[in-house]
DSSP file (Angstrom, degrees, kcal/mol; ACC not computed):
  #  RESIDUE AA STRUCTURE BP1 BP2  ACC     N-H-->O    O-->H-N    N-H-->O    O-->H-N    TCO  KAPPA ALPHA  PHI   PSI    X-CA   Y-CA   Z-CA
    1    1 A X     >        0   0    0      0, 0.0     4,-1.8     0, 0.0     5,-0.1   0.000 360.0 360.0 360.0 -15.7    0.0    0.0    0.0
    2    2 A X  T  4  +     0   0    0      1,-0.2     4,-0.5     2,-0.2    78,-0.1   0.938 360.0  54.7 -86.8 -29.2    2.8    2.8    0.5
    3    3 A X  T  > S+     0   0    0      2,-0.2     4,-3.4     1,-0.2    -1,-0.2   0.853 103.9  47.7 -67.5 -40.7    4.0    2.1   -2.5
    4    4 A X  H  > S+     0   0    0      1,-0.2     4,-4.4     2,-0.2     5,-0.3   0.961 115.7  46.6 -51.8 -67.3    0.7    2.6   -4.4
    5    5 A X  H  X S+     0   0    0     -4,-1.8     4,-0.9     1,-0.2    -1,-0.2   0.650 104.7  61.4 -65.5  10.8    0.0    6.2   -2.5
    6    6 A X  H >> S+     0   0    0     -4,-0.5     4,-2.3     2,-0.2     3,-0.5   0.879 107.5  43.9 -75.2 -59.9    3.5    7.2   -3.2
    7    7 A X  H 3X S+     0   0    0     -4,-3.4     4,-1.0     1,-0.2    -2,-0.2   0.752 116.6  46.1 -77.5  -5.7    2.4    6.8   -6.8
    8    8 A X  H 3X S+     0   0    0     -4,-4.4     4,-1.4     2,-0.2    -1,-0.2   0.952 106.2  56.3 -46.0 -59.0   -0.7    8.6   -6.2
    9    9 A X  H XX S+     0   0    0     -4,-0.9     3,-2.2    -3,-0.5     4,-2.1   0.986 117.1  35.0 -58.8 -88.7    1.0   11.1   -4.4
   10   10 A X  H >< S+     0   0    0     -4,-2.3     3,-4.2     1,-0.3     4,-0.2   0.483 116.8  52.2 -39.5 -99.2    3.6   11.8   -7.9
   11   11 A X  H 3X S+     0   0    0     -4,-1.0     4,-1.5     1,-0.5    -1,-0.3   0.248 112.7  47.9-123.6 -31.2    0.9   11.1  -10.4
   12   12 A X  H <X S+     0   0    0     -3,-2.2     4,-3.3    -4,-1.4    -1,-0.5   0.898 111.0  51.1 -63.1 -59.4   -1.3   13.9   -8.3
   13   13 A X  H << S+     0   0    0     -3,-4.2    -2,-0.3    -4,-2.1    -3,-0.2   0.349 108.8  48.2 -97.7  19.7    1.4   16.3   -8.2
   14   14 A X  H >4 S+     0   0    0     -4,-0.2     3,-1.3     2,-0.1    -1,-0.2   0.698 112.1  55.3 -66.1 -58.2    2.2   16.3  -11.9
   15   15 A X  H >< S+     0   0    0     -4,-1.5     3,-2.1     1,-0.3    -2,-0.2   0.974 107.5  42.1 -22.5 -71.6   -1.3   16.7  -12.4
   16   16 A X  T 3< S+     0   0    0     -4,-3.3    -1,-0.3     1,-0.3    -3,-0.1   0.631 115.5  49.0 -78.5   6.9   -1.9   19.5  -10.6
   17   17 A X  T <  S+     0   0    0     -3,-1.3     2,-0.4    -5,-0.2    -1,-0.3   0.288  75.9 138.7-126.6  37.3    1.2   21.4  -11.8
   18   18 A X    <   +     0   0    0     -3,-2.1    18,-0.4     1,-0.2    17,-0.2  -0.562  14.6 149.9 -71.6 126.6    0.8   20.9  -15.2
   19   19 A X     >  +     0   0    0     -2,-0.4     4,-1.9    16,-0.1     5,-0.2   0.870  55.1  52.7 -94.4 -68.0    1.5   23.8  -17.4
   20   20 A X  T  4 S+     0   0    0      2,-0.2     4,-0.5     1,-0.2    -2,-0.1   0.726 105.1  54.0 -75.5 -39.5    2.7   23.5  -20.7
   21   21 A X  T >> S+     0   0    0      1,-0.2     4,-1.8     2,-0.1     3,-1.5   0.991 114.9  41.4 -71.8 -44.9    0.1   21.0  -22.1
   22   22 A X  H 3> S+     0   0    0      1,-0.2     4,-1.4     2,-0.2    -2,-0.2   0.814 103.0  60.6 -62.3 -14.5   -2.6   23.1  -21.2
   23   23 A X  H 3< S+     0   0    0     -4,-1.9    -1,-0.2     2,-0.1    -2,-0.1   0.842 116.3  39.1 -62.8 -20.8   -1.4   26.1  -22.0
   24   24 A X  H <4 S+     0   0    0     -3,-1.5    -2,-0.2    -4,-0.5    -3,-0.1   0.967 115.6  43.2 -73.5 -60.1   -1.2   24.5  -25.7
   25   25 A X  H  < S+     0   0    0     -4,-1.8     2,-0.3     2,-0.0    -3,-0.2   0.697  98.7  70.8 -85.0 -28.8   -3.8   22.7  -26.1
   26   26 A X     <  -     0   0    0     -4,-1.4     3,-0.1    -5,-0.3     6,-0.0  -0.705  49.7-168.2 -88.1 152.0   -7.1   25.1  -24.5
   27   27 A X        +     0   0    0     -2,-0.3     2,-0.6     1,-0.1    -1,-0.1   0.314  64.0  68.5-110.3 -41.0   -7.9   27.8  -26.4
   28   28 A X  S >  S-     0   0    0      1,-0.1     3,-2.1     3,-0.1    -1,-0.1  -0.904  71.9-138.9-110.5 116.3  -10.3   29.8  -24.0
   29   29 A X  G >  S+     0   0    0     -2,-0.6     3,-1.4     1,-0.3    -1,-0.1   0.777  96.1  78.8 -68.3 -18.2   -8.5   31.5  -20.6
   30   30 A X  G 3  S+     0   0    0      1,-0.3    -1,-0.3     0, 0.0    -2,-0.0   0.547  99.5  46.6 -80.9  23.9  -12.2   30.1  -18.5
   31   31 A X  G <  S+     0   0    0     -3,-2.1     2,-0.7     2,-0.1    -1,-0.3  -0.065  79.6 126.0-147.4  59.0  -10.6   26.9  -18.6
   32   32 A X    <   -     0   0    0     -3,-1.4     5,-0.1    -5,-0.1    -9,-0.1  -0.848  64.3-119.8 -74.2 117.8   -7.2   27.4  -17.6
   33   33 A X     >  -     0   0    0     -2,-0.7     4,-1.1   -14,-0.1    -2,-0.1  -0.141  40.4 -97.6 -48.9 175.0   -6.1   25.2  -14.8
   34   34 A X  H  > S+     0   0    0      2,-0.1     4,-0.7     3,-0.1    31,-0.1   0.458 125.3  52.7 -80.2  13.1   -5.1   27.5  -11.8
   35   35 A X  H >> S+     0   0    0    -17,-0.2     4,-1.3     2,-0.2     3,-0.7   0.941 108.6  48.9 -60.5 -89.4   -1.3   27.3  -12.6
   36   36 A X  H 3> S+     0   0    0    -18,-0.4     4,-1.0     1,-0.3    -2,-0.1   0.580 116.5  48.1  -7.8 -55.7   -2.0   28.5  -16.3
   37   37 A X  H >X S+     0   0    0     -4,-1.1     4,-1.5     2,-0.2     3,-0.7   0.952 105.0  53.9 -72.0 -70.1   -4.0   31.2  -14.8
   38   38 A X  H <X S+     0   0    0     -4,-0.7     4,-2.7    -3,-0.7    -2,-0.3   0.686 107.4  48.3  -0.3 -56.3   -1.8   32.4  -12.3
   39   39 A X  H 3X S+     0   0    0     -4,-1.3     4,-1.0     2,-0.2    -1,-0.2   0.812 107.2  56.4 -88.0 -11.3    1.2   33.0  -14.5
   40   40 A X  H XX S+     0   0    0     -4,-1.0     4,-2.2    -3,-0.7     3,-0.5   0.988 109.5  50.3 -51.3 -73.4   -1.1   34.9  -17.0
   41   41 A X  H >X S+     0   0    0     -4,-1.5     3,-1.5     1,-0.3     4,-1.0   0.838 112.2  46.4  -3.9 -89.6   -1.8   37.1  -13.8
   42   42 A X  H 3< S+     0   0    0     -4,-2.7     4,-0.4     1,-0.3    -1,-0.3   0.788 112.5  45.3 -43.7 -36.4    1.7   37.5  -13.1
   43   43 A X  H XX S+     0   0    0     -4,-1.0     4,-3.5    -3,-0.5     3,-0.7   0.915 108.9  58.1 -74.6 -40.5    2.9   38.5  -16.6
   44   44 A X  H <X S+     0   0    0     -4,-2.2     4,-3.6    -3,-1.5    -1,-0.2   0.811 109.3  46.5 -49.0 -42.0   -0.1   40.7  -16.8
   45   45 A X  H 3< S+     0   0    0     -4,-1.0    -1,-0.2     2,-0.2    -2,-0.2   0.155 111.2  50.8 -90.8  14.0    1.5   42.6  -13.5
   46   46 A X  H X4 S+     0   0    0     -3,-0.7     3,-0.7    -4,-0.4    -3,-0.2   0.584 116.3  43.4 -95.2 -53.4    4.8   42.7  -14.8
   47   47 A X  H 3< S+     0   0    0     -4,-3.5     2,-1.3     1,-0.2    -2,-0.2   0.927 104.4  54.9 -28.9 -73.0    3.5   44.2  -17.8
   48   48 A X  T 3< S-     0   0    0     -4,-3.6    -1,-0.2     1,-0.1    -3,-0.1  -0.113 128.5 -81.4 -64.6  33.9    1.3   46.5  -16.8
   49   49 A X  S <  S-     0   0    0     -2,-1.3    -1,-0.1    -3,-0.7    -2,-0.1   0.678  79.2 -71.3  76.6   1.4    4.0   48.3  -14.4
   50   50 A X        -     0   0    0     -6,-0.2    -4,-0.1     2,-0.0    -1,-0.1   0.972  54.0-155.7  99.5  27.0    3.7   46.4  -12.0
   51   51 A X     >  -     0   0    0      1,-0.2     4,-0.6    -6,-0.1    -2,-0.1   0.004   9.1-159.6 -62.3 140.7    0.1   46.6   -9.7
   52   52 A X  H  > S+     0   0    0      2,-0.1     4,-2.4     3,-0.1    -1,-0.2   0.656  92.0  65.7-110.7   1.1    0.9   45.2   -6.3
   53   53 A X  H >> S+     0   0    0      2,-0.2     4,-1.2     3,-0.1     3,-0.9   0.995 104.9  49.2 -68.3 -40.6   -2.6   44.6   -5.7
   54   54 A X  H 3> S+     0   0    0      1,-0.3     4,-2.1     2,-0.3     5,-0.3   0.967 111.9  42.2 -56.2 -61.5   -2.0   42.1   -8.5
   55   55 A X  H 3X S+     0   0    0     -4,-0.6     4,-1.5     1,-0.3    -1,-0.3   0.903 108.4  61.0 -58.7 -26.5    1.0   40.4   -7.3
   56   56 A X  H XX S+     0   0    0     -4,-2.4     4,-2.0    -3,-0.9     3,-0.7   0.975 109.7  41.7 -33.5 -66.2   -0.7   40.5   -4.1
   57   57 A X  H 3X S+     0   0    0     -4,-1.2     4,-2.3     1,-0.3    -2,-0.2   0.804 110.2  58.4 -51.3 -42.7   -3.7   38.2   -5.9
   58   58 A X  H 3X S+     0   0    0     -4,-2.1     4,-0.5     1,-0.3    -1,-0.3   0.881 107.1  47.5 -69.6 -46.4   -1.1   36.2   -7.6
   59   59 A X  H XX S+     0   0    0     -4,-1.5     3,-1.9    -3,-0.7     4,-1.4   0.947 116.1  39.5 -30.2 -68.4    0.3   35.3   -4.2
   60   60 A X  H 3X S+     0   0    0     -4,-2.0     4,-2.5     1,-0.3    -2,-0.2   0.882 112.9  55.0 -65.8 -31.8   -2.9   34.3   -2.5
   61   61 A X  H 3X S+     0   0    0     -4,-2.3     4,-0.7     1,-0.2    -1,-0.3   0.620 114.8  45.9 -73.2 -11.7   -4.1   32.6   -5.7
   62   62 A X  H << S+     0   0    0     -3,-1.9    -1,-0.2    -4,-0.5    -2,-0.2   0.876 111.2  46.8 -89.7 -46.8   -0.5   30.6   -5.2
   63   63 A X  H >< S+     0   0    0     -4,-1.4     3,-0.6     1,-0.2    -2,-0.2   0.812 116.7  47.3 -82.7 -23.3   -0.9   29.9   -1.5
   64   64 A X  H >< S+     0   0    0     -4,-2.5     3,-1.0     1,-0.3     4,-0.2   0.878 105.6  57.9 -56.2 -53.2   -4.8   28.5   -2.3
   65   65 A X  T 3< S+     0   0    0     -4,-0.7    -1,-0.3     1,-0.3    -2,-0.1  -0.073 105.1  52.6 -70.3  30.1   -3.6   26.4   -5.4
   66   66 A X  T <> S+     0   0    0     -3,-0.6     4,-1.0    -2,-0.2    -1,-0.3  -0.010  94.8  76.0-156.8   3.1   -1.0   24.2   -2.8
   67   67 A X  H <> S+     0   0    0     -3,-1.0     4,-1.3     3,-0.2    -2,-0.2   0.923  82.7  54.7 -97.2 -15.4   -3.7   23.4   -0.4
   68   68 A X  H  > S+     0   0    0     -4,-0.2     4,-2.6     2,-0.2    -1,-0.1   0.870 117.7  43.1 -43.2 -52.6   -5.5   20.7   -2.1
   69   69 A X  H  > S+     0   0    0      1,-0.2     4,-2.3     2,-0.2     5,-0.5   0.994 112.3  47.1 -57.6 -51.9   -2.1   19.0   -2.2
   70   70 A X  H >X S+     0   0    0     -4,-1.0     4,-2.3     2,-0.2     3,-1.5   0.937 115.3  48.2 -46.8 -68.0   -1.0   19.8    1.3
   71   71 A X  H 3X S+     0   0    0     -4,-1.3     4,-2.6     1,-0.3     5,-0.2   0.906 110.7  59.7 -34.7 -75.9   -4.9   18.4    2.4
   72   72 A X  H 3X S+     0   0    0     -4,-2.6     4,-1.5     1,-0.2    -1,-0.3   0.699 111.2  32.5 -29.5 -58.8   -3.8   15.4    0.0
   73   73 A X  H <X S+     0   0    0     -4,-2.3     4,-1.6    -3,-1.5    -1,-0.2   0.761 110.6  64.7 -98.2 -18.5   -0.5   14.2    2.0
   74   74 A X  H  < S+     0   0    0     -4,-2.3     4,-0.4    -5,-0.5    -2,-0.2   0.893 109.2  35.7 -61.6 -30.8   -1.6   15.0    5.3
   75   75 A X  H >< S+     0   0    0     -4,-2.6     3,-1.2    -5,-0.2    -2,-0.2   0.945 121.0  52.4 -90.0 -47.1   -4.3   12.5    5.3
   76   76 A X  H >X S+     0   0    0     -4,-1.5     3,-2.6     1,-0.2     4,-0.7   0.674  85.9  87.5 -29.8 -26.5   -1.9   10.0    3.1
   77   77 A X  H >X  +     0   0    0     -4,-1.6     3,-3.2     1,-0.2     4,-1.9   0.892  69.5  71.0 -25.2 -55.8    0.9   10.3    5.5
   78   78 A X  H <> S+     0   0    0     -3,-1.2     4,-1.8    -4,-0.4    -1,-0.2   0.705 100.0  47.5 -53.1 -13.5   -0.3    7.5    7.7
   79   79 A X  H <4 S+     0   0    0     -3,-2.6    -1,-0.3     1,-0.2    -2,-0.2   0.841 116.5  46.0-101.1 -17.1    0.7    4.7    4.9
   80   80 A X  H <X S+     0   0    0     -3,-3.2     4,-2.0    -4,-0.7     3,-0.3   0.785 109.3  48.6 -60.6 -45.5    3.9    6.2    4.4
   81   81 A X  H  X S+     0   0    0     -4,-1.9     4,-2.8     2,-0.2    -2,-0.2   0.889 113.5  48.4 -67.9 -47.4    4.5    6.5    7.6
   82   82 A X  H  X S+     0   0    0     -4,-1.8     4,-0.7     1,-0.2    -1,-0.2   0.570 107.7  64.6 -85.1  -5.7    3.4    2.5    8.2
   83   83 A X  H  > S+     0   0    0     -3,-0.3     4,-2.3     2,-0.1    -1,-0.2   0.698  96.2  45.1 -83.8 -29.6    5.5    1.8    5.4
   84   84 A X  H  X S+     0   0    0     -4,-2.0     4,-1.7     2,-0.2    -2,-0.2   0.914 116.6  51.1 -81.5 -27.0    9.0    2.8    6.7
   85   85 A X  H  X S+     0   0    0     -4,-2.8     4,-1.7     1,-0.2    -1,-0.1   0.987 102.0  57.4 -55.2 -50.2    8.1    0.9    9.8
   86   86 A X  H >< S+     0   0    0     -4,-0.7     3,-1.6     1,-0.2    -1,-0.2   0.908 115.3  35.9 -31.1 -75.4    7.2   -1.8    8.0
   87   87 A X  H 3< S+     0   0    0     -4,-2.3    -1,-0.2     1,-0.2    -2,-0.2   0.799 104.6  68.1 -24.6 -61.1   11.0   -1.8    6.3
   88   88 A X  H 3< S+     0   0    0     -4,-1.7    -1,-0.2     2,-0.0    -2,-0.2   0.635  78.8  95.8 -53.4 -32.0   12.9   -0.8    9.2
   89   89 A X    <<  -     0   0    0     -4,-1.7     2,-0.4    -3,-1.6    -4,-0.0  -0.481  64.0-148.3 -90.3 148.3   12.1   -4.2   11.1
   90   90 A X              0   0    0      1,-0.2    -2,-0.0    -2,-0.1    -3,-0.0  -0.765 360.0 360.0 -83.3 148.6   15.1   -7.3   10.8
   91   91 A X              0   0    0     -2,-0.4    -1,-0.2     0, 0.0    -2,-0.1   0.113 360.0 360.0 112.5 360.0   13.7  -10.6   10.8
């Protein structure tokens, strides 16, 4: 079982920080993942001089997108956790 949520764990955080295909393949910015969206943001507030409410947004919109994941290993831990024991014993 640790082994399986480990590759849950990876196969989850590829997912959710994928960039590059969607940026290719959608066509319409309402379905940008929140990555996709986010660097738009930023590039927009670089442009534009610089807003800091915007880089403000881009921030929060940063620290928002990482809690699903965060949510995601906290409850997973436990099989990780019952997997190195698992290792750790001889005999």
């Amino acid at each position: 079982m640790p082994g399986i949520v480990t590759v849950l764990l990876f196969q989850l955080v590829a997912t959710w920080n994928n960039y590059f295909l969607p940026l290719i393949m959608l066509n319409s910015e309402s379905l940008f993942p929140v990555t996709v969206g986010l660097a738009h943001w930023q590039n927009a507030a670089a442009a534009g001089g610089g807003s800091q409410v915007l880089f403000s947004t881009v921030l929060t919109g940063s620290l928002v997108s990482i809690v699903p994941l965060m949510i995601a290993f906290l409850f997973l831990q436990r099989y990780w956790q019952s997997g190195l024991a698992t290792g750790g014993v001889k005999g």
